[in-house]
GUFIKE-250863 format. One record per residue (C-alpha): y, x, z. Coordinates in steps of 0.5 Angstrom, whole numbers, m for minus. Each point is the difference from the previous one (the first is absolute). Layout:
// GUFIKE-250863
R      c2      c1      c3
R       Y       X       Z
...
This chain:
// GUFIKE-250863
R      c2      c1      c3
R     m35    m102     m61
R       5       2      m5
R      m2      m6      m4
R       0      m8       1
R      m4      m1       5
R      m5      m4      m5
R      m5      m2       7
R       4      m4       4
R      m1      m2       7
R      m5      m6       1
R      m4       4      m4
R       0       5       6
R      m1      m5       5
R      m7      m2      m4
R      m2       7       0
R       0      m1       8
R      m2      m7       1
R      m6       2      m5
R      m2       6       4
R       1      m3       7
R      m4      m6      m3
R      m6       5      m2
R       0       5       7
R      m1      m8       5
R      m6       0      m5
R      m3       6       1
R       1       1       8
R       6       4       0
R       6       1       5
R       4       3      m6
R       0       5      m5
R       3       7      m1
R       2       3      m7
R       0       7      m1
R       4       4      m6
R       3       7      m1
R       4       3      m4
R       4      m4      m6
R      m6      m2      m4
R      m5      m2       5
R       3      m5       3
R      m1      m7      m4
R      m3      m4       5
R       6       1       5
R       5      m2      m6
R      m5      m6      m2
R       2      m3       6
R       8       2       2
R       2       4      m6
R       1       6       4
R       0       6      m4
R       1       7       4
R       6       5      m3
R      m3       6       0
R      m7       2      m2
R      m1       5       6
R       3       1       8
R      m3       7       3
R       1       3       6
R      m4      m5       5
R      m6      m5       2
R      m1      m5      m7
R       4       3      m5
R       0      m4      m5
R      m3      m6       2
R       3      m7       1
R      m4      m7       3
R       2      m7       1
R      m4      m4       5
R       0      m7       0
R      m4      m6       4
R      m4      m6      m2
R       9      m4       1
R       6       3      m1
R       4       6      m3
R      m3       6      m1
R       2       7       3
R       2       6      m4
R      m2       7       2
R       4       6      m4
R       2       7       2
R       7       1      m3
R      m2      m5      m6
R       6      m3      m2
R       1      m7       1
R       3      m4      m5
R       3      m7      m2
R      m6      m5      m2
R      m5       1       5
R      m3      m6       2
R      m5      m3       5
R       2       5       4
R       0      m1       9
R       4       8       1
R      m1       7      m2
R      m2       6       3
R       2       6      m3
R      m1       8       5
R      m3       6      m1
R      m6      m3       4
R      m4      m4      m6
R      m6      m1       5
R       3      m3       6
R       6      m4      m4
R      m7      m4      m2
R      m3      m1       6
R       7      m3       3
R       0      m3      m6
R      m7      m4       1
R       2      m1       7
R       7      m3      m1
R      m5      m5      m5
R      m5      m1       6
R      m6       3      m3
R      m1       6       5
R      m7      m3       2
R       0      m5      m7
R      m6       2      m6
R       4       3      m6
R      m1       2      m7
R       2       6      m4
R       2      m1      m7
R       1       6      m3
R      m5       4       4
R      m1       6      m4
R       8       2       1
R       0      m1       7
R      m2       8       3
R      m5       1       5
R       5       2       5
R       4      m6      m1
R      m6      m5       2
R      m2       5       5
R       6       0       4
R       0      m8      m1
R      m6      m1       3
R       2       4       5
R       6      m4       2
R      m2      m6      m1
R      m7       0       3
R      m1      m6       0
R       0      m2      m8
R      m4       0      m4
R       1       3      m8
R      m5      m1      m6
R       2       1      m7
R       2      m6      m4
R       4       2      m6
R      m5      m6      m5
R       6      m5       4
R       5       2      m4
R      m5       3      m7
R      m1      m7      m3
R       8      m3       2
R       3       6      m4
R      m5       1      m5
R       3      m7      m3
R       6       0      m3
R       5      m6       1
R       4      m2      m5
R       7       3       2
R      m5       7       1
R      m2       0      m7
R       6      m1      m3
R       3       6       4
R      m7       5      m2
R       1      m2      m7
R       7       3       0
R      m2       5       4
R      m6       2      m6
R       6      m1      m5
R       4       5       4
R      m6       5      m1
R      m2       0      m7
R       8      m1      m2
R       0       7       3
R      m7       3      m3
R       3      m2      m6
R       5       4       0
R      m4       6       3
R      m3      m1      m6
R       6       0      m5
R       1       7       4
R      m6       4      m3
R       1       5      m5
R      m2       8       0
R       4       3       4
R       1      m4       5
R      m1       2       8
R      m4      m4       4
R       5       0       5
R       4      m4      m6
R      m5      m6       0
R      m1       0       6
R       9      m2       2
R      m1      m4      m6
R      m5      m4       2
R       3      m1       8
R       8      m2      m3
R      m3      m5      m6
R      m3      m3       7
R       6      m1       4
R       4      m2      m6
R      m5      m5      m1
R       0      m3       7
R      m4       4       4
R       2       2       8
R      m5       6       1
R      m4       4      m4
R      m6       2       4
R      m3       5      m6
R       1       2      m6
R      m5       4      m4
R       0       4      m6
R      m6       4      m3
R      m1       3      m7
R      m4       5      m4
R      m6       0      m5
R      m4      m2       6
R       3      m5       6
R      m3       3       6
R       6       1       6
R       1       7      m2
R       6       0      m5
R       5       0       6
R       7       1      m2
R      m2       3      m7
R       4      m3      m6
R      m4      m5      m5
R      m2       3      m7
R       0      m3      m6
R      m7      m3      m1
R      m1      m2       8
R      m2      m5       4
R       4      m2       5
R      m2      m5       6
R       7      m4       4
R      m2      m3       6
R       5      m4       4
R       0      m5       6
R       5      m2       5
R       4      m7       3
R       4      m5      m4
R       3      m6       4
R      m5       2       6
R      m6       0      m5
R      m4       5      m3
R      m2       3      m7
R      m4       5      m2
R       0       2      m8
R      m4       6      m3
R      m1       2      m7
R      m2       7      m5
R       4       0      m7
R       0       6      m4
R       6       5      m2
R       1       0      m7
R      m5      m3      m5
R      m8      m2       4
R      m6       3      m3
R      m6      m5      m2
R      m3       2       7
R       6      m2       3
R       1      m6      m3
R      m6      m2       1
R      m1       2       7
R       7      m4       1
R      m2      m6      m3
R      m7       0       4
R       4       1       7
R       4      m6      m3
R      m7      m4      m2
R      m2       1       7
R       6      m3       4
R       0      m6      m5
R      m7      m1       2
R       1       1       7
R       6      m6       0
R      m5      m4      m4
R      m5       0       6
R       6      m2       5
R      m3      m8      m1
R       3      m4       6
R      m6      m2       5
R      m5       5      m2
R      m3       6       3
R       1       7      m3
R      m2       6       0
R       0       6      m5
R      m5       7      m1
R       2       6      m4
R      m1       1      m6
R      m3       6      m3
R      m1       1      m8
R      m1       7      m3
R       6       6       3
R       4      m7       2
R       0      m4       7
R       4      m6       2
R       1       0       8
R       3      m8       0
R       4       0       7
R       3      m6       3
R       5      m2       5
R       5      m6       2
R       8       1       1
R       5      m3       4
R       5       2       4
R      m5       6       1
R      m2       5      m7
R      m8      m1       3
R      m2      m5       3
R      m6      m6       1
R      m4      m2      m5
R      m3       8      m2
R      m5       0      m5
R      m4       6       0
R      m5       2      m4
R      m8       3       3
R      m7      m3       2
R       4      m3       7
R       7      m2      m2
R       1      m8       1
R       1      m4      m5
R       7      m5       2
R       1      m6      m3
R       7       0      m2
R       5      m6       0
R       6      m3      m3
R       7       3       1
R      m4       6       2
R       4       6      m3
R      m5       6      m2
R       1       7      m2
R      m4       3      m5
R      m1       7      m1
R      m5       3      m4
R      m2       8      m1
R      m3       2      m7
R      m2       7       1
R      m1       3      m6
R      m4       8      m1
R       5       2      m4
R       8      m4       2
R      m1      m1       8
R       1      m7       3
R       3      m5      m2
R       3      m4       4
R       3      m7      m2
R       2      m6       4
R       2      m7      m2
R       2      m5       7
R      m3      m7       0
R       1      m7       2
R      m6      m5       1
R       2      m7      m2
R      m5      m6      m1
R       1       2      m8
R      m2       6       1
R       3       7       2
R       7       1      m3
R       3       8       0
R       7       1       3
R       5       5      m2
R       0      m3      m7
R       8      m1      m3
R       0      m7      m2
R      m1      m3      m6
């Protein structure tokens, strides 16, 4: 990290002792954290900091993917191709880094003694099938099974170090759509937003951009690509990316120019609905939403936790099936709803959350 480390070391050794503690009480021999690219690898970065240099590694078996195996004691064993291994990685027992992902893990697993041994997956859905495949053919005498709850509930809870760098991280965001917004004027290309938006970001502190977005038109429907904003448009910025090693994630619709009374009154129900959607965020309460309908309008509520991924544990999603999560302090959520209107498109807003014992409290605000 660019920064100073905020998360120090003990804190590092706690991840691991609570996790290791959690595998004895299931029956597990060890556990084996999948991630991939640059954004998906939170619980390998949960646990030893590791953040890999570049997104994608072509050209042989497990491009792109990154592991860390660990037992029920000791340090854990990282297994990245061509990652970059840097300062400021804890809870580490060794590294493997060749072109052979796959059968640098399985000799990763068995260095830990756990080539006969019950293992978990956390992370199981960004392990590809050949990876699996060829594990169970090179340690035929493991077995694996999907466990990726072990370390949901652990990163879901933010500590008190976590919380001060995610509230950063949201400033950092909202520092850069503010300034996108000042941007807005008729004429100007979407391309010019979108380079005001990722440099009002790293000049707010941020270390990578992971998208920024910009739409505009009379209707925001994705189809206005590369087109210049016209006075009386609706413009959609979007931005997310890391600060500090955590994720922030802003979006907002202004108008270029004067708004109509439909605009403002669009924007201002969008702005009602994640004001209503933050009030819901109680601690210790169970949660959910539905879509709401009302005339040519619909409100799509979505919802997701954010940390040291952009979407992460807790989602809260809408439809007759969806689970209702029972949110907790030191929580930090995203919320995001959609007003799609007949006639301006979808109006996307999003506003980023800290579940207190007083309440939910909105991040990324300048202090007063």
């Amino acid at each position: 990290m660019s920064q100073e480390m905020k998360i120090k070391s003990e804190a590092f050794a706690q991840r691991l002792a609570a996790v290791q503690k959690t595998l004895k009480e299931r029956g597990l021999d060890g556990l084996i954290l999948s991630g991939l690219g640059t954004g998906r690898v939170g619980d390998i970065a949960y646990l030893c900091n590791y953040r890999p240099g570049s997104a994608r590694n072509d050209g042989f078996q497990g491009a792109g993917c990154h592991a860390l195996a660990l037992a029920v004691e000791g340090p854990a064993m990282l297994v990245s191709p061509l990652g970059h291994f840097g300062d400021g990685l804890f809870n580490l027992g060794g590294c493997k880094a060749s072109s052979d992902f796959s059968g640098d893990l399985a000799g990763a697993v068995r260095e830990l003694g756990l080539a006969s041994g019950k293992l978990g997956v956390a992370g199981s859905d960004l392990m590809p099938a050949s990876v699996w495949l060829s594990l169970n053919k090179s340690l035929p005498k493991a077995e694996l099974e999907p466990a990726d709850d072990i370390l949901r509930g652990l990163r879901a809870v933010k500590s008190t170090e976590e919380i001060e760098v995610l509230s950063q991280a949201a400033y950092v965001g909202e520092q850069a759509l503010a300034k996108g917004i000042d941007a807005i004027t008729p004429g100007v290309s979407q391309r010019s937003l979108e380079l005001a938006l990722r440099g009002a970001a790293y000049q707010a502190g941020a270390e990578a951009i992971a998208h920024a977005l910009v739409d505009s038109g009379p209707a925001l429907n994705g189809a206005g690509q590369g087109r210049k904003v016209q006075k009386g448009d609706m413009v959609s910025l979007a931005i997310s990316g890391w600060c500090g090693g955590y994720a922030f994630s802003c979006t907002k619709v202004a108008v270029a120019g004067q708004a109509g009374q439909h605009q403002r009154d669009q924007l201002q129900h969008a702005e009602e609905a994640a004001r209503y959607m933050v009030e819901t965020l109680e601690p210790n309460r169970a949660v959910g939403y539905v879509t709401s309908l009302h005339g040519g309008q619909t409100i799509l509520p979505a919802v997701h936790g954010v940390g040291l991924e952009i979407f992460e544990h807790p989602w809260i999603i809408t439809g007759p099936m969806a689970r209702k999560p029972v949110v907790v302090p030191n929580m930090v959520i995203c919320v995001e709803p959609i007003l799609v209107d007949g006639e301006l498109g979808s109006l996307p807003i999003s506003k980023t959350v800290l579940v207190t014992d007083q309440g939910p409290r909105v991040l990324g605000v300048p202090p007063a």
